[in-house]
Every structure is written in C-alpha cells, then in structure tokens.
C-alpha positions in Angstrom: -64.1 65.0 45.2 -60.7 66.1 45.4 -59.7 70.2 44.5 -56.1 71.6 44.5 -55.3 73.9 47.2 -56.9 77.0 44.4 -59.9 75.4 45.0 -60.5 73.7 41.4 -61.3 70.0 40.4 -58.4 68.2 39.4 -60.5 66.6 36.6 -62.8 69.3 36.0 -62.2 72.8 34.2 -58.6 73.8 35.9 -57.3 76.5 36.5 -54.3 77.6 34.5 -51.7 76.2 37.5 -53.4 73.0 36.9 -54.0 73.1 33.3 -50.1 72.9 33.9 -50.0 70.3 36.4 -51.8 67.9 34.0 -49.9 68.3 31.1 -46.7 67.2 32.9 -48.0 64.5 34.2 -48.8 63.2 30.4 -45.4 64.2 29.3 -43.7 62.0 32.2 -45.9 59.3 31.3 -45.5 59.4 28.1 -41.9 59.3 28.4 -42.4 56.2 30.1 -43.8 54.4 28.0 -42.0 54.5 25.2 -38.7 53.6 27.2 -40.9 50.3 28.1 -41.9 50.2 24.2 -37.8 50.5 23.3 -36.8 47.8 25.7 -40.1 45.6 24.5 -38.5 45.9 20.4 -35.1 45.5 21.7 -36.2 42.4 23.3 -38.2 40.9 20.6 -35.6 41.5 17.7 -33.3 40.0 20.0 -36.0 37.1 20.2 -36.4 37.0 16.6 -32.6 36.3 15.7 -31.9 33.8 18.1 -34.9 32.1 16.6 -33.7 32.0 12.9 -30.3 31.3 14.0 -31.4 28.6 15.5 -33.8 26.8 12.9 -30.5 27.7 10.4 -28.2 25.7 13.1 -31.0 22.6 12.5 -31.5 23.2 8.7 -27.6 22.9 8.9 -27.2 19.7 11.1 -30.5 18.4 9.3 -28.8 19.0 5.7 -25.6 17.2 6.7 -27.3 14.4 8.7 -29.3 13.8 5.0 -26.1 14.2 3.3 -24.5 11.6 5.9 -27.2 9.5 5.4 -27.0 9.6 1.6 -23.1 9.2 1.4 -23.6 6.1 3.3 -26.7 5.0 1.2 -24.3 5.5 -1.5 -21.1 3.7 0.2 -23.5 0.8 1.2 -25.2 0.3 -2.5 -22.5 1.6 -5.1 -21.2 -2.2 -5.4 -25.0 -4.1 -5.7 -25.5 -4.5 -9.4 -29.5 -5.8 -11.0 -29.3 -8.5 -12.7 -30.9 -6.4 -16.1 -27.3 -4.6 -16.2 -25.4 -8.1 -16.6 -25.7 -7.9 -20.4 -24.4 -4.3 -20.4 -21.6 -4.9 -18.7 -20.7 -8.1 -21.0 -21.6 -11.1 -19.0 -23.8 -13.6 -19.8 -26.3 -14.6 -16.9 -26.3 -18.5 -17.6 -22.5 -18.2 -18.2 -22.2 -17.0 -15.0 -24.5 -18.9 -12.8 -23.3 -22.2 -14.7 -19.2 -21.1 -13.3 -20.3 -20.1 -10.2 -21.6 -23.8 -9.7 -18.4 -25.7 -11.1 -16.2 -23.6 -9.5 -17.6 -25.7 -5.8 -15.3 -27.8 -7.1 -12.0 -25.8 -7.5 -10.1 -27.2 -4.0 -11.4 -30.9 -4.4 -8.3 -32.9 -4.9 -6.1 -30.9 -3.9 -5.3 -30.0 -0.3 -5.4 -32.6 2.1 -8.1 -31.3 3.9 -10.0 -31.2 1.1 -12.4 -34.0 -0.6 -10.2 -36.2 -2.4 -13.2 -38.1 -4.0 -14.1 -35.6 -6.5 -11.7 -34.5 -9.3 -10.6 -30.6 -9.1 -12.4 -28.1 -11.1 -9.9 -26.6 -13.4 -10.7 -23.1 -13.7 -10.8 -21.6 -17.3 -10.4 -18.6 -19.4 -14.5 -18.5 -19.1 -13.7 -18.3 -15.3 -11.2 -15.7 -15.4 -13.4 -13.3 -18.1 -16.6 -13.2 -16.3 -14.4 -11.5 -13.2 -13.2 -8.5 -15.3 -16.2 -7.0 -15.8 -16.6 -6.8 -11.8 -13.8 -5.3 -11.3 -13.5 -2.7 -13.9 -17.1 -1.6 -12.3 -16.2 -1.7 -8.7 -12.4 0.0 -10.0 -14.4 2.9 -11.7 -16.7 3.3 -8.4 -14.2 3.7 -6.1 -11.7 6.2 -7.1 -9.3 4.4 -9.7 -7.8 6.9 -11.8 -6.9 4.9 -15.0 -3.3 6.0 -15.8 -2.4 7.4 -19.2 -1.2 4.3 -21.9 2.4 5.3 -21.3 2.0 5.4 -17.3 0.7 1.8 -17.5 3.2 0.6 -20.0 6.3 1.9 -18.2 4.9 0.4 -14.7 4.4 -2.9 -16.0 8.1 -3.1 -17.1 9.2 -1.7 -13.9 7.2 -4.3 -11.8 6.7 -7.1 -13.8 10.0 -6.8 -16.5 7.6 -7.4 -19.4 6.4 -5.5 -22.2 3.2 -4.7 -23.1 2.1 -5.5 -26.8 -0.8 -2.6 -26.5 -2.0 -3.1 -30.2 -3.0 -6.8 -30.6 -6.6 -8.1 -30.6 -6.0 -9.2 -27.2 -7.8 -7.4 -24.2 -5.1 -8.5 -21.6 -1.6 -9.8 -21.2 -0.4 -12.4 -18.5 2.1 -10.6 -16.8 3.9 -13.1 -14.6 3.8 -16.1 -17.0 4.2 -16.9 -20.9 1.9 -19.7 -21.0 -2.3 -19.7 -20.8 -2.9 -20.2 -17.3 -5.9 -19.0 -15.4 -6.0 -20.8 -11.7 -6.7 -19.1 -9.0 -3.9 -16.7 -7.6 -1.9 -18.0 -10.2 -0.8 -15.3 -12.4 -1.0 -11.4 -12.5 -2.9 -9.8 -15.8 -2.9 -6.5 -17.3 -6.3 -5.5 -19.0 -4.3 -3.0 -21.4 -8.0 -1.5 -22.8 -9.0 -0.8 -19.5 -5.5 -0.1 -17.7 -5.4 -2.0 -14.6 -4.1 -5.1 -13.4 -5.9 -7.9 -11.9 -6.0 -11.6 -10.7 -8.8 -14.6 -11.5 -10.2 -15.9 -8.1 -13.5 -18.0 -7.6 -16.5 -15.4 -8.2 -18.4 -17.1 -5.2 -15.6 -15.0 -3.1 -16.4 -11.9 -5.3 -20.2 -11.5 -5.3 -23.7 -13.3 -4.0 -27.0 -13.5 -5.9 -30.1 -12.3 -4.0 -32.9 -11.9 -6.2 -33.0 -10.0 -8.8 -29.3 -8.7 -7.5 -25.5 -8.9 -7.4 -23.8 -7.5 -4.7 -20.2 -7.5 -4.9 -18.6 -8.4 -1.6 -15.7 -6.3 -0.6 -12.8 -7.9 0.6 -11.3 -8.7 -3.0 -12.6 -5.8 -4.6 -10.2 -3.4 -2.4 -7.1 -5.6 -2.3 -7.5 -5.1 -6.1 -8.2 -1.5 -6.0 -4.9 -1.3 -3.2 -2.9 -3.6 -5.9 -3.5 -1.3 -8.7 -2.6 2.0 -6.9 0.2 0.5 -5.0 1.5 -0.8 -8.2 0.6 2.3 -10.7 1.3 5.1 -8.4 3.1 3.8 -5.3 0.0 4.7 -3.0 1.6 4.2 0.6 -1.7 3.9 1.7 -2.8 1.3 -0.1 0.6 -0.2 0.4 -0.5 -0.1 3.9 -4.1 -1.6 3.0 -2.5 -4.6 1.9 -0.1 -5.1 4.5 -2.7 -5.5 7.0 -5.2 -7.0 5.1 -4.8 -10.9 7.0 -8.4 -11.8 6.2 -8.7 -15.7 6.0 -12.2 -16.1 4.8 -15.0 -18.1 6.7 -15.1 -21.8 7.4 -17.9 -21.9 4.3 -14.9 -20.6 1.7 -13.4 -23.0 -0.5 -9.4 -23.4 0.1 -7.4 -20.4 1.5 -8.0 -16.7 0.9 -6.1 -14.9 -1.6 -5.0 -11.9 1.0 -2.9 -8.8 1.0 -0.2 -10.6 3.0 0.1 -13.5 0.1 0.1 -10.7 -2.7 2.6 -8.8 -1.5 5.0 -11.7 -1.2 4.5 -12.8 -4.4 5.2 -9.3 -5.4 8.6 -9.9 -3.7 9.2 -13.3 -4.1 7.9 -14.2 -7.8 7.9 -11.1 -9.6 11.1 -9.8 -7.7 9.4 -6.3 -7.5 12.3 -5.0 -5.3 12.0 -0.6 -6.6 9.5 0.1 -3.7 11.2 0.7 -0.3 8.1 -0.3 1.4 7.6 -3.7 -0.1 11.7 -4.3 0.6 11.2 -3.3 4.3 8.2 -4.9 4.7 10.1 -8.2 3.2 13.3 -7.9 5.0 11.0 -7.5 8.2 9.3 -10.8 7.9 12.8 -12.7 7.3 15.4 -11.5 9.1 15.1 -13.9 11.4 16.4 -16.0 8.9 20.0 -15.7 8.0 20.0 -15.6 4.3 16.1 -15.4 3.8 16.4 -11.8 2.4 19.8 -12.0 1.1 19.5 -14.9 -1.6 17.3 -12.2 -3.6 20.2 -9.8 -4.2 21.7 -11.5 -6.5 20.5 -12.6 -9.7 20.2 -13.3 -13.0 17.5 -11.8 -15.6 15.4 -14.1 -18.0 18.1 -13.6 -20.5 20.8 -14.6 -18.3 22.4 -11.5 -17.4 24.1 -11.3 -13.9 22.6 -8.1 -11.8 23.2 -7.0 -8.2 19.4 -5.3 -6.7 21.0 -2.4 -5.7 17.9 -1.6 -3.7 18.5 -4.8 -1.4 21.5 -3.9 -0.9 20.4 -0.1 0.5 17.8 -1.8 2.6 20.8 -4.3 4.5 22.5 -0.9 4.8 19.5 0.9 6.6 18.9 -1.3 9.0 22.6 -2.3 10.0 23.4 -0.5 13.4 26.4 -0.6 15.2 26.2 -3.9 16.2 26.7 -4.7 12.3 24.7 -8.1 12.5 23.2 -7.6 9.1 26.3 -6.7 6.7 27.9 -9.2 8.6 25.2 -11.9 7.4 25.4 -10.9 4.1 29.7 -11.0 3.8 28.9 -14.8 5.3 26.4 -15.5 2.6 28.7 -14.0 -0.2 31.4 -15.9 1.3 29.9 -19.3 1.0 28.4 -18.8 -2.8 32.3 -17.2 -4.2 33.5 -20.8 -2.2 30.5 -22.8 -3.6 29.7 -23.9 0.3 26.6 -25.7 1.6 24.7 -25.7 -1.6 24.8 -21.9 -1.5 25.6 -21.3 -5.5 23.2 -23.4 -6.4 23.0 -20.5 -9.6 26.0 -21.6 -10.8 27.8 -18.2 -11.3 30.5 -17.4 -13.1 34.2 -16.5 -11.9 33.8 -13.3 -13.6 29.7 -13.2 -12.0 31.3 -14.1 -9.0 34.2 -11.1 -9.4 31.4 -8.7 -9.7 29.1 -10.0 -6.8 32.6 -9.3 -4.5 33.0 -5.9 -5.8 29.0 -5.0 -4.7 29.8 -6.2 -1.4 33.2 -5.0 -0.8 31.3 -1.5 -1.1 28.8 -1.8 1.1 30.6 -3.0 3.5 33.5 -0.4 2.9 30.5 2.0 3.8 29.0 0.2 6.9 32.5 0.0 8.6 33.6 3.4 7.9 30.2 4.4 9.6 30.2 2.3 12.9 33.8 0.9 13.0 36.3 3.3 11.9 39.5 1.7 12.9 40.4 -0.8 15.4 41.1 1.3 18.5 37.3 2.3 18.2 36.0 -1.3 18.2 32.9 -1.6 20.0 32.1 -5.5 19.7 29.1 -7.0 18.0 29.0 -8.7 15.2 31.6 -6.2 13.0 34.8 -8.6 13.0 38.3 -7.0 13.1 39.3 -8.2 10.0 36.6 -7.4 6.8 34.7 -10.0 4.7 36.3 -8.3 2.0 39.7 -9.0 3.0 38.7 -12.5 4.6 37.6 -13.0 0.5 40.6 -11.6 -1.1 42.9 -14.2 1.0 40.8 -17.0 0.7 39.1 -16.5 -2.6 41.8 -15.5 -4.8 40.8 -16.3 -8.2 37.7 -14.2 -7.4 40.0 -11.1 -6.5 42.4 -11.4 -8.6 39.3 -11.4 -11.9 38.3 -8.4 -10.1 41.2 -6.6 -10.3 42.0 -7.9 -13.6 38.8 -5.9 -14.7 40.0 -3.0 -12.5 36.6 -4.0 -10.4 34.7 -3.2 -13.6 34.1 0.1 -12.7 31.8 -0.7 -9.8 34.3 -0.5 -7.1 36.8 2.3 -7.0 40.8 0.7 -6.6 41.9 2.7 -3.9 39.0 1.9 -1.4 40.1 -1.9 -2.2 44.0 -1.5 -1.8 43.1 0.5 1.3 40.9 -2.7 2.9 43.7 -5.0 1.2 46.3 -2.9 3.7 43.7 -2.8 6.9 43.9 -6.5 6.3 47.3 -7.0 6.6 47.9 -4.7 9.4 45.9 -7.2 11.7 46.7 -10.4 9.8 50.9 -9.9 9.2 52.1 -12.5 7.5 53.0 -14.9 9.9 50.9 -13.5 12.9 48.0 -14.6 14.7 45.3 -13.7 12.3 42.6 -11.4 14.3 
C-alpha cells in the first residue's frame, strides 16, 4: 500500500495536503476530457454535413437523371399517336389504311427505273387531307408558334405573291398553282385555319402502323416544321436545318425523297422567293459555276406582265464580287446579250423600253463595283474588270437602248450625271478613231 511522504494512504482518509492533491488531479482530468468530448462533436457535426450534402448531391444528380430520362421518354413518344385518337384528330381509319395501300402505286409508270407495267396511282385530294391532320399534331408538339392571321397573310404575299382569301369555306389555299393539283411535291398549301404551310407527300414516308399505334417518322415532320419557321419568321436555324437536310430515303421508298435541298430550290426557282439573303447565297453558291445560272433570275416579269429588276440579286452579285470583278463582269455579258437579243438569251421578249430599264439597273451596279475595286485606269489591277465598262460597251453598241434611256431621263432609277460621267470614261480610252481598249 502506497502512503505520501506524511504518512497517509493515498486512497484512504488524507490528510489535508492530500485532500489537495486529489482534487487537482480531477480537475486536470476533467479538463481533459471535455477537450477530447469538443474535438469528438466537432468531428461528428463535421461528419453529419458532409453526409447530407452528399445524399443532396445524389437526390440532385438522381432528380435530373429522372428528368433526363423523362425528357427523352417524352422526345422519343410525343410523335406515336393510338389508333382510338384517329377519329379525334379527323381521320378516318379505313380511309387511311385504304390510301396508304394505293399510294404503292404512286412512282409506277413514271421513272424509268420504275415498273412500267402498272399504271401510276394518281394521288388525290383524299391523299393530301388525311396528311394535315399529322402535321398540325406533330407542328403543335414541337414548338410551332402559329403566327397571328395578319403575320401569315402578309408572309404568304411576300413568299409566294398570292393573296390569301381567309374567309371562304375553304380550309386551305394552293399557293404555288391556280388549278386543283395534289401530287406529290407538287404544290405548296396554306392551311389558313390552322396557319401553316405544308406539302402532300405519300403517308407511307410520314408514319408506320404497329399495332394498335401510329408513329410518325421524323424526317418530313421537321423539314415541315423548318419550312414553316424559315418561311413565317426567317428562322436561320431552320434555314440551316434545310440546307443540310440531303436525306435520300432507303432503297424500300417509293421514287425520290422530297428533301430540304429540293425545297429550298423550288423556293428559289419556282416561287422566286428571292427577300431572304440566305436562300439567295445559298442559290448563288450552287450556280456560280455556271455563267448565267444565277443571273437569268434578275430579271423578270410578274404574273401580270410587269417588268421588275430583284433588287436583292443584284446586292448578292455585288457581295460576292472581289477585286477580280468576275461576277459583275458575267452579269454586264449576260445583259449585253439579252439588250442584243444574242444566243437565245431574250427568250422573254422584252421591250425597248424593258430593255432601257434593265441597262439602267446594271449601269448602277456596276458604277458601284468599279468605283470600289477599279477607280481609274492607272489603278488597274487585271482580272476580269475590263478597261472600258459594259455600260459604255452598251451605250456604243446598243444605241436604241440608251438613247430610250435617256429619253426617260433613266426613269429615275439611274442618276444622269453618273451616266454622262461613264459615257466620258468611255471615250477617254475609246477616242474616236483610236484603238479601242
């Protein structure tokens, strides 16, 4: 048994010095432990929060994985229809089983790769109805805002110089022809109830049967969807949707595809859509190439036989001439040859006075090109930008033309002293009796 040096037991009844001794020894370990108890909270809160922030971070990335998941549930189903909803929308079932059937037949005698033996399916107004319905449902589904009456009226006239008769019994309007004609990629229609445009095309392309379901297959669907908000609201991206669409189809389609490619020509070509700067560069692009393949469009007349100049054509040769001047020189050529009636080139038929006018519209653009690139002759750099101007070239050699021009002081679309200046440049490199330059 152990005593301190007084002689008393540590454990036992102390003495007063250790009395002392022991309560110091409780205080000190007291002390102790609740440092230890301090660090053990600290530790465990610690603990705690990383845990919750934890299962937060994998409600979070659960949460949008579900939502992910659900968005593409949605994506992948918002264009399968049930068969129960066909009389909703306005189709008849047997209507549209019995057209999906004869329209196998749509490319038989036709094409030459085609089956001759069978006569060609000639698609109806049945055919082109039963497709509306489609597309006002897939339209609605994916993000078409329907414009205002006015909005669609006004862009119809822009695109397709027509005007819409919004209060007749008819739901839509051909757009691109007078007559009744529904074949494939024919026309363009406006469904005026409904506000957008559309085209008929075999519903084989548009949708498949499986079951009791419809599932509307894409690739026409969104060329539409790009058509309308291209058209309506001069979407660039959907511009850009139907520039690259190029799809082809499968070797089990009927004929060729109806792409983006083939609309936006015949948005150039037939319905001579030429306000959008995109669809002109897009066209000038694919034919300049091709000498006059862009130029025979600037110039023309309307369905009531007026004579007009597309200004915007003309902007679009302007943008893309350089110094080399190839393309304003391709279009003084092509002007030249129409005012002289050469190599079938005025096939139109214009006008002296037409033809006064067309020589005017040039004369300025290529005032403007010149001034820009070839300001006199001391600064010329070669290319294509001769020394002597189309326009004087056409005042020399075409003078009936020049002289109805200036006998309607240019009609007010060229200004006098810009042509007596190029009429001076002219004979400053041709004198009479000189070597002409």
């Amino acid at each position: 048994m152990r005593f301190d040096k007084n002689g008393s037991h540590l454990l036992g009844h102390p003495s007063k010095r250790g009395k002392c001794y022991f309560y110091s020894f409780a205080i000190h370990y007291s002390q102790k432990n609740k440092s230890k108890m301090r660090k053990i909270i600290l530790t465990s809160l610690l603990f705690a929060l990383t845990q919750i922030f934890c299962q937060c971070k994998q409600n979070l990335k659960k949460e949008n994985s579900v939502s992910a998941k659900q968005d593409s549930i949605q994506i992948q189903y918002d264009s399968i229809i049930s068969m129960n909803s066909l009389k909703e929308m306005g189709i008849d079932k047997d209507a549209l089983l019995k057209h999906i059937k004869l329209q196998k037949l749509a490319w038989y005698g036709g094409d030459f790769r085609d089956d001759q033996s069978k006569p060609r399916y000639e698609p109806t107004k049945e055919d082109f109805l039963l497709t509306i319905p489609f597309v006002e449902y897939y339209l609605s589904s994916h993000g078409y805002k329907r414009p205002t009456e006015k909005l669609f009226q006004d862009r119809i006239n822009i695109v397709f110089k027509i005007k819409l008769n919004m209060h007749n019994n008819k739901d839509y309007q051909h757009v691109t022809m007078d007559d009744e004609y529904y074949d494939f990629a024919g026309p363009f229609y406006a469904i005026k109830s409904k506000r957008f445009i559309t085209y008929n095309w075999l519903l084989r392309d548009m949708l498949s049967i499986e079951g009791d379901k419809i599932k509307l297959k894409s690739e026409v669907f969104k060329q539409i969807l790009a058509l309308n908000k291209f058209l309506i609201y001069k979407d660039s991206n959907a511009f850009k949707i139907l520039e690259l669409s190029k799809y082809e189809g499968t070797k089990k389609d009927l004929g060729d595809f109806y792409n983006g490619e083939n609309i936006l020509n015949d948005l150039f070509e037939r319905c001579h859509y030429f306000e959008s700067p995109l669809l002109n560069q897009w066209f000038f692009n694919r034919n300049k190439e091709h000498q006059y393949g862009f130029n025979i469009y600037i110039f023309n007349r309307t369905l009531n036989k007026r004579f007009i100049a597309n200004l915007p054509l003309i902007k679009t040769i302007e943008r893309n001439t350089d110094a080399k001047g190839t393309y304003i020189d391709n279009l003084g050529l092509y002007v030249y040859k129409v005012l002289q009636d050469e190599d079938g080139m005025n096939s139109a038929h214009y006008t002296l006075e037409e033809k006064a006018r067309m020589f005017c519209y040039f004369a300025n653009s290529e005032y403007k090109m010149r001034n820009k690139y070839y300001p006199g002759e001391l600064d010329y750099k070669g290319g294509d930008f001769g020394r002597t101007s189309w326009t004087y070239v056409i005042m020399t050699n075409c003078e009936p033309v020049y002289e109805e021009a200036k006998k309607h002081n240019y009609f007010g679309i060229s200004k006098p002293a810009m042509m007596e200046e190029m009429e001076q440049e002219g004979l400053e490199l041709n004198p009479p009796g000189g070597d002409p330059e």
